[in-house]
C-alpha positions in Angstrom: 141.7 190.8 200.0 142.3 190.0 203.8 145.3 189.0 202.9 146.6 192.2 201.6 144.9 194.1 204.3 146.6 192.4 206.6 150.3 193.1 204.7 149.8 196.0 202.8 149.8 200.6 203.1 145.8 200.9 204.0 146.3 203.5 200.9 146.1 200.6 198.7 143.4 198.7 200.2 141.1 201.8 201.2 139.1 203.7 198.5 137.8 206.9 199.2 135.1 209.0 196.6 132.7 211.9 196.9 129.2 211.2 196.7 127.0 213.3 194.9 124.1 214.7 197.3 120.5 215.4 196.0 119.9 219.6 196.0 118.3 220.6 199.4 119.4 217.5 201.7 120.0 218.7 205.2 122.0 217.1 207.8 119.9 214.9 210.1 118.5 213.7 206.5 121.8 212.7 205.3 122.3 210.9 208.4 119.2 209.0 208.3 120.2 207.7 204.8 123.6 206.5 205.8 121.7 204.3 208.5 119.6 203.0 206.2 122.6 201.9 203.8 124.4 200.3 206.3 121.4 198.4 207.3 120.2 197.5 203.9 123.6 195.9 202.8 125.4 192.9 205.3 128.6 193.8 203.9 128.6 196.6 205.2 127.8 195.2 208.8 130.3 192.6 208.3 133.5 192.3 210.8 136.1 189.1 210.3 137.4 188.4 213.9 140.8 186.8 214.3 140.6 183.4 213.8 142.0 180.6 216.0 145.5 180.2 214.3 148.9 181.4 215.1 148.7 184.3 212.9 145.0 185.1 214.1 144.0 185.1 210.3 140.1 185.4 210.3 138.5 182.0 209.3 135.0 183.3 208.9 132.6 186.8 208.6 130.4 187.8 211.1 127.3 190.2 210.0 126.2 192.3 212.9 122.7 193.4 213.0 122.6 196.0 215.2 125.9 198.4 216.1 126.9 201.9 216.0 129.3 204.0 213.8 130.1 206.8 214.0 130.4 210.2 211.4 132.7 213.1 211.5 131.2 216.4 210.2 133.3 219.5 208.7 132.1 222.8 208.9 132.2 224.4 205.0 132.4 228.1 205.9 132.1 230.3 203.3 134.0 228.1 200.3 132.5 228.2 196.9 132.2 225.2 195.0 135.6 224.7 193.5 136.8 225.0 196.9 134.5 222.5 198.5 135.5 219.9 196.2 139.1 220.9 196.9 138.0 220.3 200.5 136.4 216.7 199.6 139.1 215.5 198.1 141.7 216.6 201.0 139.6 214.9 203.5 139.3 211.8 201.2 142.9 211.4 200.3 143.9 211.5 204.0 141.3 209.3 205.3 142.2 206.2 203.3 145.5 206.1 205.3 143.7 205.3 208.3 142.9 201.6 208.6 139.6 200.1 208.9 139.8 197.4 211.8 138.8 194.3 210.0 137.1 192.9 213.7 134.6 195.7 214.0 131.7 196.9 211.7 131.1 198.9 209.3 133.5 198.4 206.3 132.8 202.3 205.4 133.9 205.4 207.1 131.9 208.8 206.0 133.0 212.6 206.3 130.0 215.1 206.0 130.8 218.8 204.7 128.4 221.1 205.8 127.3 224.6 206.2 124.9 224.5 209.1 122.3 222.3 209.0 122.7 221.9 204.6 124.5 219.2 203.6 127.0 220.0 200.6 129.3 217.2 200.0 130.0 213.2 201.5 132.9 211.8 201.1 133.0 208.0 201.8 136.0 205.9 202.5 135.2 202.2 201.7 137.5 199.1 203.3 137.8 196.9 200.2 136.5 193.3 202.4 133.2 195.6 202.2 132.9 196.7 198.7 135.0 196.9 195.3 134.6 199.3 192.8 131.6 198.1 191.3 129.7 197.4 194.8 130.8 200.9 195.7 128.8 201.9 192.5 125.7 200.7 194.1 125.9 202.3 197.2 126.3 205.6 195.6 123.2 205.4 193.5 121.3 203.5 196.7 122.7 207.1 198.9 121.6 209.0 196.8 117.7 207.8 196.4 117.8 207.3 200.0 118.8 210.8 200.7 116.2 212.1 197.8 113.6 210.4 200.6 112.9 207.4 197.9 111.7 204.0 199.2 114.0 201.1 197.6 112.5 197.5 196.6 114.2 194.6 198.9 117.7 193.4 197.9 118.0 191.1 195.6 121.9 190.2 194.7 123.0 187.4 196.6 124.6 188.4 200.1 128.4 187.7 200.4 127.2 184.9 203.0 125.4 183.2 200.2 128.3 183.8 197.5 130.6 181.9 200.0 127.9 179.3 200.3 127.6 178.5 196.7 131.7 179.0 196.3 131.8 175.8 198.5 129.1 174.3 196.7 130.3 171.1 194.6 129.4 173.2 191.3 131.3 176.1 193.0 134.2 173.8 193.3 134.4 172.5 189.8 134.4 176.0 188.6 137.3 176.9 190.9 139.6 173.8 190.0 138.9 175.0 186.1 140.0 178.5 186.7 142.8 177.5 188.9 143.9 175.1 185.8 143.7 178.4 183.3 145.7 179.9 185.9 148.4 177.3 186.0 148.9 177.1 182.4 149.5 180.6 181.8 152.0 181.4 184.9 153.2 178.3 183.6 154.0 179.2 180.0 153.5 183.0 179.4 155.9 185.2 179.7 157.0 186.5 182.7 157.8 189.7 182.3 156.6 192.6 179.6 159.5 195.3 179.7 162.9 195.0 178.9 164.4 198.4 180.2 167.7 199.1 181.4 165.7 201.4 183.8 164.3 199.2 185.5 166.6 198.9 188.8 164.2 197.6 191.3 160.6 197.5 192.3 157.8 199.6 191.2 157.7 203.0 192.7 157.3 206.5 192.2 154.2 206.6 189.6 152.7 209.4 187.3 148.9 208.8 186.8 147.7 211.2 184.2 143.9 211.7 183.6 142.8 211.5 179.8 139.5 212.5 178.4 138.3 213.1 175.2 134.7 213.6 173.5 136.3 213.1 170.2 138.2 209.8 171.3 134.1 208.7 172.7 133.1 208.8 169.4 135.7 207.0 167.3 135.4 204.1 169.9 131.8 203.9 169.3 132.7 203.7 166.0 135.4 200.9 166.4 133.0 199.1 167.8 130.2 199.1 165.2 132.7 198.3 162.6 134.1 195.5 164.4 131.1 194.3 166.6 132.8 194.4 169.6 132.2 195.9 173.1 134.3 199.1 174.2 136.4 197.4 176.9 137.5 194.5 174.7 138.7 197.3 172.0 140.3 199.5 174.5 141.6 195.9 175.7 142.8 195.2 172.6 144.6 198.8 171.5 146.4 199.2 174.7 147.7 195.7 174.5 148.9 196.7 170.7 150.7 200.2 171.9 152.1 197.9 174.9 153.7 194.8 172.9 155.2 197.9 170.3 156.7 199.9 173.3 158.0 196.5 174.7 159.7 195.8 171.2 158.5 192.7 171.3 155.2 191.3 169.8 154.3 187.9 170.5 152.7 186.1 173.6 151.3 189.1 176.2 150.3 188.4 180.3 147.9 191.0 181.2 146.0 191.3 184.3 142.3 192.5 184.7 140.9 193.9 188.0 137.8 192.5 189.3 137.0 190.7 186.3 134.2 188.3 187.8 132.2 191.0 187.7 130.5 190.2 184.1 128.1 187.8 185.5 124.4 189.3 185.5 123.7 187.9 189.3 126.5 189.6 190.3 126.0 193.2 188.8 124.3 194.3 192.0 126.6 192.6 194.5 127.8 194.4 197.6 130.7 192.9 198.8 134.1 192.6 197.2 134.5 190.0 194.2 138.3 192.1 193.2 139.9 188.7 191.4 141.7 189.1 188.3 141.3 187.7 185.0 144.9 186.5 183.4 144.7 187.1 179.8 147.3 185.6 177.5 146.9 187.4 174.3 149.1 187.1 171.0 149.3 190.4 169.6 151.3 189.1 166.7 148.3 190.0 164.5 148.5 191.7 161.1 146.3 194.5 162.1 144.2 195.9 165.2 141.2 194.2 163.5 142.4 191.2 164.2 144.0 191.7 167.2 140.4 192.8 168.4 139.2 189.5 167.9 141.8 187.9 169.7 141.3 190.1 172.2 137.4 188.7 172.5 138.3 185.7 172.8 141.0 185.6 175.4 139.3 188.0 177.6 136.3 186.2 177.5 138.3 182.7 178.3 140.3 184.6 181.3 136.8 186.2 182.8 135.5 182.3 182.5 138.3 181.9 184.8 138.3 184.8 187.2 136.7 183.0 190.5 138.9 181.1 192.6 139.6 180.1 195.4 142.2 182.5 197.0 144.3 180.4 199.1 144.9 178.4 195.7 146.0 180.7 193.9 149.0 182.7 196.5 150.1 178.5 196.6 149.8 178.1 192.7 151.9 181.9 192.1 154.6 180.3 195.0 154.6 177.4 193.2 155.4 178.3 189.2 158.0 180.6 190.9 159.8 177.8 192.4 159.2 176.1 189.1 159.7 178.4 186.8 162.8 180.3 188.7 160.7 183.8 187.9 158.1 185.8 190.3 154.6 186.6 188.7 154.0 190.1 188.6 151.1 192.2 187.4 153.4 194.2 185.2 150.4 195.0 182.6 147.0 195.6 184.2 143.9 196.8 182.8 141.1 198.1 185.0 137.5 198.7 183.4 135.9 201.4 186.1 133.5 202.7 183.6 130.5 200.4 184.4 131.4 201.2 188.3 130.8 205.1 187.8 127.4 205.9 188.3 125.6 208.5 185.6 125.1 211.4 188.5 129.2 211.5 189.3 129.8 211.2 185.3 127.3 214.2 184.8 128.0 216.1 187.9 131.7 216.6 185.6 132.1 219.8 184.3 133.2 218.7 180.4 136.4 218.6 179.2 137.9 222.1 178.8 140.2 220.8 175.8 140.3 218.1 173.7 142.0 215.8 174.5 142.0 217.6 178.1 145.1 215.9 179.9 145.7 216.4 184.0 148.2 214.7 185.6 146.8 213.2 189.0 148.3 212.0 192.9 148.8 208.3 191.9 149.3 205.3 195.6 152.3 203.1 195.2 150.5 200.3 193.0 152.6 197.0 193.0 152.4 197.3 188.6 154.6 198.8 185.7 151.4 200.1 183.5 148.1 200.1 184.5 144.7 201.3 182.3 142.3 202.6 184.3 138.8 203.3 181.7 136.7 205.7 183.7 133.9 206.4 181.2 132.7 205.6 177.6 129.7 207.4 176.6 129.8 211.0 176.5 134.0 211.5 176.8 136.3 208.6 177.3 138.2 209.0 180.2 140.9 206.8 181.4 144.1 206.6 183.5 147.3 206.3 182.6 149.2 204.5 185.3 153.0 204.3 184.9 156.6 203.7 186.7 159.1 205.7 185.6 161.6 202.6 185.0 158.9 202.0 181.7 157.4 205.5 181.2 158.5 208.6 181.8 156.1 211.8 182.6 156.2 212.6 178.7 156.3 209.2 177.4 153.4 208.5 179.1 151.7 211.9 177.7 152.9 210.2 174.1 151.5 206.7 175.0 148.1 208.2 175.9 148.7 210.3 173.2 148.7 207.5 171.0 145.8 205.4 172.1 144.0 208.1 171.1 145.5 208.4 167.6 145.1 204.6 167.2 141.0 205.1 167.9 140.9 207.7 165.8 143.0 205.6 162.7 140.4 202.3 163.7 137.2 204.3 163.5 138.0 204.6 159.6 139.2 200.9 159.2 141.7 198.2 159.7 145.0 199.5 161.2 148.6 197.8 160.0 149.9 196.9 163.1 153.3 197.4 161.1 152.4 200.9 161.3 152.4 201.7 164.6 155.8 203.5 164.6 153.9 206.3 162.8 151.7 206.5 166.3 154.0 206.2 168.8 157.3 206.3 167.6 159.8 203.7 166.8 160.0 200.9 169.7 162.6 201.8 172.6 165.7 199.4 172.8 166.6 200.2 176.5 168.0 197.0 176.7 172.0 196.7 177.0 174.3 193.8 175.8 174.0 191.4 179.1 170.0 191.0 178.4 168.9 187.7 177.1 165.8 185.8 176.1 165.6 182.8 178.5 162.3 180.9 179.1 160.2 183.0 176.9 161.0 186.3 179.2 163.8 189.0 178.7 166.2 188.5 181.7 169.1 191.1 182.9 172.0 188.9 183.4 173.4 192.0 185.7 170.1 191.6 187.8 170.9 188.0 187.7 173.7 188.2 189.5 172.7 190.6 192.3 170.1 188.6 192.9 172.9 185.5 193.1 174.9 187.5 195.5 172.5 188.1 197.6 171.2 184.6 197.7 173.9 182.8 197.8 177.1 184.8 198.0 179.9 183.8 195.2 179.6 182.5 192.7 179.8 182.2 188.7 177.3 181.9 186.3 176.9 180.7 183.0 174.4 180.9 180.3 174.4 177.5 178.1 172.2 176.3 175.4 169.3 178.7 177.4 169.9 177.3 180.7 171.3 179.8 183.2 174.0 177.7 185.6 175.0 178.9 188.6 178.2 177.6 190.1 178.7 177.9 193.9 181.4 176.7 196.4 180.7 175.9 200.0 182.1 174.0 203.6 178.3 173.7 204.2 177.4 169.6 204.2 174.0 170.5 204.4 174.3 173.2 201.4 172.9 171.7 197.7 171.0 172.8 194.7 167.8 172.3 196.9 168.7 174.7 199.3 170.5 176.7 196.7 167.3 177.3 194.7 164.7 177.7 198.0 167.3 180.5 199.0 167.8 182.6 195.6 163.4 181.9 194.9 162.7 184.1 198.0 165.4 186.3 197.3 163.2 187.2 194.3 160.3 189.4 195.4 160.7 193.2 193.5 163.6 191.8 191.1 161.4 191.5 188.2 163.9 191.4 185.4 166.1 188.4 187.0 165.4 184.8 186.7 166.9 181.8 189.1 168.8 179.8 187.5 167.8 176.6 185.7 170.7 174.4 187.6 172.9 174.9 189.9 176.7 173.0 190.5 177.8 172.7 194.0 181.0 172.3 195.1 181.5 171.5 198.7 184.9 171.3 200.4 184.8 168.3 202.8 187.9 166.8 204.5 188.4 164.0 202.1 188.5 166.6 199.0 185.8 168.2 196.8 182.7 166.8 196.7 180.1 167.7 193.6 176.4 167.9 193.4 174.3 169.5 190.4 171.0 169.7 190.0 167.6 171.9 189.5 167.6 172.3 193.1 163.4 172.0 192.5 161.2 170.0 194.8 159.7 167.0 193.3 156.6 167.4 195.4 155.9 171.0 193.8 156.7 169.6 190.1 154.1 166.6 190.9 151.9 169.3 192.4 152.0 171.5 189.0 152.0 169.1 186.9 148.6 168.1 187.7 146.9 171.1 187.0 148.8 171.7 183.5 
């Protein structure tokens, strides 16, 4: 996470949220119960100084237990309620574009509105080194006692300090190499990329989010899940991945990502501190129905979640290493995030209902580095979730027909087993965006077009060839020094945002030298990175 702090927009590190406040609570109140959170949770009085390296990246985390912090406070006026939350939400949206200094304490900025001395709304922007979603969930329901003038029992989650103790524990270590090995073999093998869209020109940008929620849609997944015995994430899980593989036009093997994943272990429920590692789930969704898919589903999410704590630093080397390999970038192109435990019951029933059903509301969405995203808000009650989606996949109204069709595919499984055959009844016949230069190489659809931009810009001129599903890349060059190796180092980090191109699997040199043409051929891979792989798959 400090990693991407230190590299990426603080609008995608930063969370922001408005906490509910209990009827009556004044100002200095409010004030007193913020103090008391900061001092009841070290993560929150945590600050990671630069470290002694060239790049000053912090090598350790400092808790700090005594400091200062300061809070802003906004006069309400006269707005009514509708307008105050308008007013939250302003406040919120611009605050988490101001970075949280990662050497100073605390990891969590708050904005009071008030109307004199009454308290009416706090908004809370959250640095995610001090809290993910789910941590965030308990400091919401820990403000909110506090504020009601409710004592708390002693803490008893382990602190991050004693989560980094027992990561470096020889038991921690074992579970680390095992999830890197899960890791390995899927960025190994899996498919690379999801979507096969002529569309798809560059990186993801420019996203629609559009809010979903449905009482009706609540109760068929209840029902699913009696009639399937399984939990409500794994058959959301398992129904988006379905709509996914059919709007891809391709079922088979499936990469998804899920955020924060490490999350389902009972010690680590309470845990304030930021545990946001994915789980990688390889899913076949070549399954007869969404029954069965279902129980694949189980299965694999269960094996990735296994598999979700590593060790960090492993795991950027292991992604540079498969894409040296492997010639192709991972990406979270598919991503499934399951908020709905993370939302506490007084922000769920502080919601006015849904005025329609379903009652869809298109929302601001932050650049998000994916091409489709599931965000499941709630469960109980109304399910609410997020549709998250580039417009190189989704358009604004395909992705009203995608949602759309979850829906209708809840509704179909709460009777009984759904034909995955059928599917084209739900959301429409699969869409062949794909023109005549894309090919399946390596278990991934690849743009030969994007292939050679990405050539050009690597390497200059060249010609490439596509033979017995190698991709062969023929350069010329006056370079001595210039060979596959360097061939293939260059085009690899020419491939960051080109997610439908692929290095090639050889490359032909041909250097000019004095005494005529010299030829060298080769994968152009280092053997220390093959040996390096190797031993984890």
């Amino acid at each position: 996470m400090i990693r991407c702090i230190r590299s990426d927009a603080p609008e995608q590190i930063n969370k922001d949220s408005v906490w509910p406040v209990p009827p009556g609570t004044s100002v200095p109140a409010g004030l007193v119960a913020l103090r008391l959170l900061v001092e009841r949770h070290e993560s929150l009085r945590t600050s990671f100084p630069a470290g002694p390296g060239r790049d000053g990246f912090p090598d350790r985390q400092v808790v700090h237990p005594s400091g200062r912090f300061a809070v802003t406070v906004v006069e309400a006026d006269d707005h009514d309620d509708s307008r105050l939350d308008a007013l939250a939400a302003v406040l919120g949206r611009a605050d988490i574009a101001v970075p949280l200094d990662l050497a100073a304490a605390p990891r969590i900025r708050f904005t009071l509105v008030a109307r004199g001395d009454r308290l009416l709304r706090l908004v809370a922007v959250v640095c995610h080194a001090g809290a993910d979603g789910a941590a965030t969930a308990v400091l919401i329901q820990d403000w909110y006692a506090l504020a009601a003038g409710k004592e708390l029992p002693p803490v008893v989650a382990p602190t991050p300090l004693r989560l980094a103790a027992a990561e470096q524990s020889a038991q921690g270590r074992r579970k680390a190499a095992a999830g890197l090995r899960h890791w390995a073999r899927v960025l190994g093998t899996g498919p690379q990329t999801v979507f096969a869209d002529a569309r798809i020109t560059g990186p993801p940008r420019d996203h629609t989010a559009l809010l979903v929620r449905s009482r009706g849609a609540a109760d068929h997944l209840a029902a699913v899940c009696r009639r399937v015995g399984a939990s409500p994430s794994v058959v959301l899980l398992a129904a988006f991945a379905a709509l996914v593989a059919h709007r891809a036009g391709r079922r088979g093997e499936l990469v998804m990502s899920a955020l924060s994943a490490n999350r389902h272990q009972a010690e680590l429920m309470d845990h304030v501190g930021t545990l946001a590692q994915d789980a990688l789930v390889l899913l076949d969704t070549e399954a007869a129905d969404l029954d069965q898919l279902i129980g694949r589903a189980k299965a694999a999410s269960l094996k990735a979640y296994w598999h979700s704590i590593l060790d960090a630093e492993q795991v950027w080397q292991l992604v540079e290493d498969v894409a040296h390999r492997r010639g192709a970038r991972f990406a979270r192109q598919v991503v499934v995030n399951d908020l709905s435990l993370t939302v506490p019951a007084a922000v769920a029933d502080a919601q006015a209902p849904p005025s329609a059903d379903p009652e869809l509301t298109p929302m601001p969405s932050p650049p998000l580095p994916v091409r489709l995203m599931l965000a499941i808000v709630r469960i109980t009650g109304s399910l609410d979730f997020v549709l998250v989606a580039c417009p190189q996949v989704l358009d604004p109204e395909e992705t009203e027909g995608f949602s759309r069709a979850l829906l209708a595919l809840l509704a179909a499984a709460a009777e009984g087993p759904v034909l995955l055959a059928d599917l084209p009844a739900v959301l429409g016949p699969p869409v062949d965006g794909r023109g005549d230069r894309w090919r399946l190489v390596d278990g991934s659809w690849v743009d030969l077009d994007a292939v050679e931009a990405l050539l050009e810009s690597a390497i200059g001129p060249h010609r490439l060839v596509l033979a017995d599903g190698e991709l062969v890349a023929e350069v010329a060059t006056v370079d001595a020094a210039f060979g596959p190796g360097a061939a293939h180092r260059a085009v690899v980090a020419a491939l960051p945002g080109r997610d439908t191109a692929m290095a090639p699997h050889r490359y032909v040199v041909r250097r000019t030298t004095p005494d005529g043409e010299e030829v060298e051929a080769g994968s152009g891979r280092d053997p220390e990175i093959v040996a390096r792989l190797s031993t984890l798959t």
